[in-house]
N, C-alpha and C positions, 0 to 999 in steps of 0.2 A: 413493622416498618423496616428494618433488618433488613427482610427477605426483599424485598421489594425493590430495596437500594441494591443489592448483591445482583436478583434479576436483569433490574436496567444497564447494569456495568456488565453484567456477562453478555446480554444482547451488542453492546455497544460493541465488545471482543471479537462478534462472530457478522460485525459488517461487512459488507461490499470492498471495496477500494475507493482511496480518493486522491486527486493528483493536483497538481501546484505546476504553475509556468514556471520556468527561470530560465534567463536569458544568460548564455555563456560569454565568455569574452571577446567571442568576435563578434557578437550580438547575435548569434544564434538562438530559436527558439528552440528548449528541450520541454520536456514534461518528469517530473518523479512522479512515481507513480508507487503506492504503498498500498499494502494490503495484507490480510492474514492468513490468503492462502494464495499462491500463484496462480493456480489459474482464474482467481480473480482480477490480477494485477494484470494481464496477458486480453483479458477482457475487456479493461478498463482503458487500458493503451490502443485496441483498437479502435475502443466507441470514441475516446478523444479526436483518435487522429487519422478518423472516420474512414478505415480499413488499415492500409501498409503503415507498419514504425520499424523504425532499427533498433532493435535493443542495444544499449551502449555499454551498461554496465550493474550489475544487480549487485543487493548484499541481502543478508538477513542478519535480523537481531534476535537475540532466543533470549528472555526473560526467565530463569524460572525461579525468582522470587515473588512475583508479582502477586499471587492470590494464594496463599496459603501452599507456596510447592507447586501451584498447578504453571507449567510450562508453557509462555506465551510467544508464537513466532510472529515475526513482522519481517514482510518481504519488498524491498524498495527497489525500483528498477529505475533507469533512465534511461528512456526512449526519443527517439527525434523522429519526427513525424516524417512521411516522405509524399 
């Protein structure tokens, strides 16, 4: 049972991207967009914003306590559709 539970959480590790509206202070729509490899994130931004984004401003988070030492990157952009 272990294994199983380790498998699903390491699959879950090695998804796609997924992105969130939020609306900026002038009421602009942007997108975050997160993912665990860039050019998933870069993927994910175009199929949202169904070809052309601006990228506006990225970071990454590097993990590496997270599973035993093993080093986990997360890469968050924010892109405004055009």
């Amino acid at each position: 049972m272990k294994s199983l539970t380790f498998y699903s959480l390491l699959l879950s590790l090695f998804s796609c991207a997924t992105s969130n509206q939020v609306i900026g202070p002038d009421g602009t729509e942007y997108q975050i967009v997160n993912c665990e490899k860039e050019r998933h994130c870069r993927k994910e931004a175009k199929k949202i914003c169904k070809g052309n984004y601006e990228l506006l401003n990225t970071d990454t988070e590097i993990d590496s306590a997270a599973f035993n030492g093993m080093t986990v990157t997360t890469f968050n952009f924010l892109v405004k559709c055009q």
